[in-house]
Each structure stands twice: as C-alpha cells, then as structure tokens.
C-alpha positions as CSV (number, residue, x, y, z in Angstrom):
1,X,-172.3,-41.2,-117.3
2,X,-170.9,-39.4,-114.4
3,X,-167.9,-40.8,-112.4
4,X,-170.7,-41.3,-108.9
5,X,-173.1,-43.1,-111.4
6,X,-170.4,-45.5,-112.6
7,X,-168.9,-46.3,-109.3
8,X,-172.6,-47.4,-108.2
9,X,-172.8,-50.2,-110.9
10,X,-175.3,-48.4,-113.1
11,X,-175.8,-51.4,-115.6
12,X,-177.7,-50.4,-119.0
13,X,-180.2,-53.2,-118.3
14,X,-179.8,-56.9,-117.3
15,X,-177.4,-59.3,-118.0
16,X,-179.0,-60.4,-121.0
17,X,-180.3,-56.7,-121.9
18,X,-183.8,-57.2,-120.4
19,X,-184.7,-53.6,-119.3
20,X,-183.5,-49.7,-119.3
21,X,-181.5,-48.6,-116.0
22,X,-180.4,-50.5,-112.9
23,X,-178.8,-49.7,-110.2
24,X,-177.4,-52.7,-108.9
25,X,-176.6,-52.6,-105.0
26,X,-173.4,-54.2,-103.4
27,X,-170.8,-53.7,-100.5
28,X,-170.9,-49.4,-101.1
29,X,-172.0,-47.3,-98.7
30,X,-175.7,-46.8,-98.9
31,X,-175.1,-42.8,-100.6
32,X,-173.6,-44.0,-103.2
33,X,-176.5,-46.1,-104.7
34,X,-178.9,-43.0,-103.3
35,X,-176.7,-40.8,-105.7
36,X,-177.0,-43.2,-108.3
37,X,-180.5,-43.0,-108.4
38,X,-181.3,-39.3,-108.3
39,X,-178.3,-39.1,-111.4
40,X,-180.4,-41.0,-113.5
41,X,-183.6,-39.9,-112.8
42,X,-182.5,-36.3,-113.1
43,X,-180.7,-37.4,-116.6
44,X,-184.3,-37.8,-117.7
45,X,-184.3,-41.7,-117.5
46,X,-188.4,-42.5,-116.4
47,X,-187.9,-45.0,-114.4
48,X,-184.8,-46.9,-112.3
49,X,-184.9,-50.8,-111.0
50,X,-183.2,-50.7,-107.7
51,X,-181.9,-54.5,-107.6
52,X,-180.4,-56.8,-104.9
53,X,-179.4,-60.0,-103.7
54,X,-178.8,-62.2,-101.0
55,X,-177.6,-59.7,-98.2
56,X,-178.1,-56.6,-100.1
57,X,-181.8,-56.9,-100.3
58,X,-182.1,-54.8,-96.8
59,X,-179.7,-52.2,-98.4
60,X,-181.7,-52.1,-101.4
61,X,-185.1,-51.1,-99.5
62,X,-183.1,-48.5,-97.2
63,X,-181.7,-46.8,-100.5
64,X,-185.5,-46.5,-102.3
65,X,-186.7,-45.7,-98.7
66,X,-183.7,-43.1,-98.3
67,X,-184.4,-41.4,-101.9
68,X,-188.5,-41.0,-101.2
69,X,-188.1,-39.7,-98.0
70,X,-185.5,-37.3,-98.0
71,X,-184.3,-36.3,-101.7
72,X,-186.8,-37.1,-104.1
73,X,-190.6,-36.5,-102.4
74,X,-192.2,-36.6,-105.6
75,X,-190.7,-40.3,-106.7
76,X,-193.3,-43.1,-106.7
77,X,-192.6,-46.8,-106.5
78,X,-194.4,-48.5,-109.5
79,X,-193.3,-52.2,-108.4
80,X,-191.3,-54.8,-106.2
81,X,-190.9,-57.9,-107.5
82,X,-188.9,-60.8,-104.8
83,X,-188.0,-64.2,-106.2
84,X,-185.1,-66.5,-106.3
85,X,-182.2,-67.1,-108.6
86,X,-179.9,-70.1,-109.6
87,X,-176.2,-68.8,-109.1
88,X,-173.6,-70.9,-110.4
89,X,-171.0,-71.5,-107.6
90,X,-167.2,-71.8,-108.5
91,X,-167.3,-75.3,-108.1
92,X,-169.6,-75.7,-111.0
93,X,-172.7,-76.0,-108.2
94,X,-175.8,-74.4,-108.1
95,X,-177.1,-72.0,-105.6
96,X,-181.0,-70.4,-104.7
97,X,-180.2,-66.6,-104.0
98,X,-183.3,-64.6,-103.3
99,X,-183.0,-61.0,-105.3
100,X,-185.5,-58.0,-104.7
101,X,-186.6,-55.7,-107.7
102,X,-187.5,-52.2,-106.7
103,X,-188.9,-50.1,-109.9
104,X,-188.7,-46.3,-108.6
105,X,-189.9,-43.3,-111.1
106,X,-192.0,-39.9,-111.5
C-alpha cells in the first residue's frame, strides 16, 4: 500500500472484517481521502466504502462528490447506507453517533 493510501486510514475492511476496502474519513484534508480512493480503485480493488461519522459525514459526501466530478467521471455510486452507532465513551458510557456508508466503484 502506498505511503498516501496509508496516511488516509485505508482499513482492510471493518473492525470485525466485515467487507473489502474502506477508506475511513477523519480530521485530513479532504485530498487526502480523494487520493485514497482513486489508489485503490486504480489498484484494481471493484469497489471502495467511503465511511464517516459524527462530523465527518459532510466530509465524506464532498470526497465521493469530489472524485465523480473531477477525477474519476466514469465512477458510479452503487449505495449509501446512514444509521447510528453505540460508541463507548471513556467513562464506560454509551453514545448514538450517526455514520454514513458511501459504496463507490466502476
């Protein structure tokens, strides 16, 4: 994996190895996580889930947006799934985050 694809948080999967590739957005600038994306698609991986939480969400639509409109015309979105998650807080607490799932791929 490429030193841009690994400072994106390219994850092989989920947490508890659910799916293929993800690129899982954070605090980076938006061009990172658009690089990510056209990495692995270009590595020959079908298709990418673009995945955020919380605050990220927005940043995770911009990215997908960013990639089909100006690098990669011919990518097609095959799904978004929204929904909530249960986060453990530090203080043993549980927290409702919502989380978007953006599958991207030829």
């Amino acid at each position: 994996m490429s030193n841009v694809a690994a400072s994106a948080d390219i994850e092989a999967g989920f947490e508890d190895g659910e799916d293929a590739s993800m690129v899982r957005i954070g605090k980076k600038p938006i061009m990172n996580y658009v690089v990510a994306c056209m990495t692995l698609l270009n590595t020959g991986v079908a298709d990418v889930m673009v995945r955020g939480r919380g605050q990220s969400i927005t940043k995770a639509v911009e990215v997908v947006e960013m990639l089909r409109r100006a690098f990669m015309k011919n990518i097609r979105i095959h799904s978004v799934d929204i929904g909530t998650e249960d986060v453990k807080r530090e203080d043993g607490s549980t927290a409702s985050l919502s989380m978007i799932e953006i599958i991207v791929g030829h």
